[in-house]
C-alpha positions in Angstrom: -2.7 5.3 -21.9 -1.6 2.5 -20.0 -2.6 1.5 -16.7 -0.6 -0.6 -14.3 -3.9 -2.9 -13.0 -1.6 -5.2 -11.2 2.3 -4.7 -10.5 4.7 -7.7 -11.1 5.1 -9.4 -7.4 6.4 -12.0 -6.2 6.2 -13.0 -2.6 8.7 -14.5 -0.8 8.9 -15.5 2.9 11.6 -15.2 4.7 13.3 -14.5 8.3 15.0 -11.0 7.9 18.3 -12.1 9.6 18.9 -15.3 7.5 18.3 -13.6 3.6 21.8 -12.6 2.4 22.4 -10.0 -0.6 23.0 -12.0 -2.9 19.0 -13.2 -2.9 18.0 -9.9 -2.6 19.8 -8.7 -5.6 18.9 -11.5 -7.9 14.7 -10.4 -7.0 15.8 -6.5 -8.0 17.0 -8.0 -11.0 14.3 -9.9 -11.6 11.6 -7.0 -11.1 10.6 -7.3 -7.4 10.3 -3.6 -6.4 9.6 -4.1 -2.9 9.6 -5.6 0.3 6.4 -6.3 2.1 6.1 -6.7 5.9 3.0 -8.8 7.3 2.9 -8.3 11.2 -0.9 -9.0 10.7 -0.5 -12.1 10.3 3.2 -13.1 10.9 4.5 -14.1 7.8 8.2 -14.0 8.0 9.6 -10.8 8.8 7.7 -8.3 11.4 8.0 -4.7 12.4 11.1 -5.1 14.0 13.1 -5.9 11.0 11.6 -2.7 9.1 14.7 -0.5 9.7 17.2 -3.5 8.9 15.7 -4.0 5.9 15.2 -0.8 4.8 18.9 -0.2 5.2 19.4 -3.1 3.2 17.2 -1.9 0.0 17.6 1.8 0.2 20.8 1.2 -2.1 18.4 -0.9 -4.9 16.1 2.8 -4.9 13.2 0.1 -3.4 10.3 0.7 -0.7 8.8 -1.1 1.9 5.5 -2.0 1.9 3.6 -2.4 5.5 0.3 -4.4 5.9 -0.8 -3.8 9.1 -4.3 -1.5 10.5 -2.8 2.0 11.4 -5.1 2.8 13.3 -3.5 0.8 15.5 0.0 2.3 15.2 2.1 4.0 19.1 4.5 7.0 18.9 7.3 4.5 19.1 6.4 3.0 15.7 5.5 5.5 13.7 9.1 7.4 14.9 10.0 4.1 13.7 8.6 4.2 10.1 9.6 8.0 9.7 13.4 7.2 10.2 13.2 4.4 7.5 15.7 5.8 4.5 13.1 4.4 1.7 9.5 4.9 1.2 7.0 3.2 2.9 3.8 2.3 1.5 0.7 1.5 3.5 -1.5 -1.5 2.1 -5.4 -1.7 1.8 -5.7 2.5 3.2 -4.5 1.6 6.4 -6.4 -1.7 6.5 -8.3 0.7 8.7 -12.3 -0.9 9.7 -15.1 1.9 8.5 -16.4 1.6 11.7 -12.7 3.3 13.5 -13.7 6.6 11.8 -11.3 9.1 10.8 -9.8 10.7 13.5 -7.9 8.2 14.8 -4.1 9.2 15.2 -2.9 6.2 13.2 -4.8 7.5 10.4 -4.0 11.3 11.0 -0.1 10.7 11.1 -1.2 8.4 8.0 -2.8 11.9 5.9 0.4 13.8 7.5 3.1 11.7 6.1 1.3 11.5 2.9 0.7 15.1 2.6 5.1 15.6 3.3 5.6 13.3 0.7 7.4 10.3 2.5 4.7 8.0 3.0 2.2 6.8 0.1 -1.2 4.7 0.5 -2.4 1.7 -1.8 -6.0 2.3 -2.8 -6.8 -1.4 -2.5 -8.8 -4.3 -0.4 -12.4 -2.2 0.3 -13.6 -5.3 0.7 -11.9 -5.8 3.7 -12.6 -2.6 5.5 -16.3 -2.2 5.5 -20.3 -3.8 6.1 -21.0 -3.3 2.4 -21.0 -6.9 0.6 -19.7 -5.1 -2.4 -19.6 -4.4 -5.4 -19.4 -0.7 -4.7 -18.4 -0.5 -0.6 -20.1 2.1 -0.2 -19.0 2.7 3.5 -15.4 2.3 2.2 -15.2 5.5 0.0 -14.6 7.9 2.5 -11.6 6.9 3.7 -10.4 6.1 0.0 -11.5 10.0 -1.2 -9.9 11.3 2.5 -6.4 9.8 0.9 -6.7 11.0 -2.3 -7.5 14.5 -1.2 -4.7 14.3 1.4 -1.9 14.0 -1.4 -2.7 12.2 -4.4 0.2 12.1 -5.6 1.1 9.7 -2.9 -2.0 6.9 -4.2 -1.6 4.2 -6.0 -4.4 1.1 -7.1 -3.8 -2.2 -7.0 -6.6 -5.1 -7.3 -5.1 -7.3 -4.6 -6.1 -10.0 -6.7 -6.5 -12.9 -6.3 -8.5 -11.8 -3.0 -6.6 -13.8 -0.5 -7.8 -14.0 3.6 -11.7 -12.8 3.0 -14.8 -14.2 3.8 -17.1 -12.4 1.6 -17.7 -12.9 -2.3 -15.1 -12.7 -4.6 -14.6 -9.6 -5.5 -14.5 -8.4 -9.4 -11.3 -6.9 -10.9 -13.4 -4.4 -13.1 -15.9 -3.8 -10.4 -12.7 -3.0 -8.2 -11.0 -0.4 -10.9 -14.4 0.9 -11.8 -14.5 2.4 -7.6 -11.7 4.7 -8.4 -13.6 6.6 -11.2 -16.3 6.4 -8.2 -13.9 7.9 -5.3 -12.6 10.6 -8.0 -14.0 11.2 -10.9 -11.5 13.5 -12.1 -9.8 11.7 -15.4 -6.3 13.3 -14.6 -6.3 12.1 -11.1 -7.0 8.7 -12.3 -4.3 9.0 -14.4 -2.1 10.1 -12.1 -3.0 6.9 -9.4 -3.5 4.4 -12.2 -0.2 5.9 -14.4 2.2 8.7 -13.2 2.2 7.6 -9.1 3.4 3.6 -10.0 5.9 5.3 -12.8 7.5 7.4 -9.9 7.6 4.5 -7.1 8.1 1.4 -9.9 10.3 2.9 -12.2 7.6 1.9 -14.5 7.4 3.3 -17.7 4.5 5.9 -18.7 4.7 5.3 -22.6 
């Protein structure tokens, strides 16, 4: 079956106000399925541009990706992120640290918007959440296996290569796709993060 290890993206900075429709269209045709929002680290557009841009790529049938800790998310934002008109996909689980725990509201509205459907999580970056040096994070699998038995219809994997902002060693691509089968070992499940879930959000094709 196939197995979409790593989506085609390209990133592109940019201020939010200045990219016209024209640039936007030509990355749609070109494959970009997405736009990704850094407030982490400030990288061209921030939270504030979310809704503006979402309005912008809701006719292209694209999502939004946010890269931010939710555990660190108000009332105002995540109103915010549940008027957007496209989906919204949450990087690294929530770029959540182990040591936050689970109860959280960030994370709970994160499990509630999964479970309606409108929100979906990328199973991707352990390395950055826990203690463990790797290669299994050990201390990273409960949130990963919370997600997936939230909605798992609403996961998807990525590798995150090539391992960008992290202090700890390089993490391994296969030692990376082999902590799904770890989190659930359930072959159809996998199929459904690895294969159906990127199909639906992508437009990728399952054959």
């Amino acid at each position: 079956m196939p197995c979409w290890l790593q989506s085609k993206q390209v990133k592109v900075h940019f201020a939010a106000s200045k990219v016209d429709d024209r640039t936007l269209n030509q990355l749609n045709d070109a494959g970009v399925r997405g736009v990704r929002i850094n407030p982490l680290f400030k990288t061209g557009a921030g939270l504030a541009d979310c809704p503006r841009l979402a309005d912008r790529i809701e006719e292209m049938n694209r999502h939004l990706e946010i890269f931010l800790d939710v555990s660190t998310l108000d009332t105002e934002i995540m109103a915010t992120f549940e008027r957007l008109p496209v989906p919204l996909v949450c990087d690294h689980m929530g770029y959540m640290p182990v040591a936050t725990g689970l109860h959280n509201l960030g994370f709970r509205w994160l499990l509630e918007r999964m479970t309606s459907g409108e929100v979906w999580a990328k199973l991707s970056g352990a390395y950055y959440l826990g203690r463990d040096p790797g290669p299994d994070y050990s201390d990273v699998a409960p949130i990963a296996q919370t997600l997936i038995d939230a909605k798992p219809a609403r996961c998807l994997w990525a590798t995150n290569w090539p391992h960008p902002m992290t202090s700890k060693p390089m993490a391994n691509d296969g030692d990376l796709l082999d902590l799904l089968a770890q989190w659930t070992p359930d072959s159809a499940l996998q199929r459904r993060i690895l294969v159906d879930n990127p199909s639906t959000l992508y437009g990728f094709p399952t054959e």
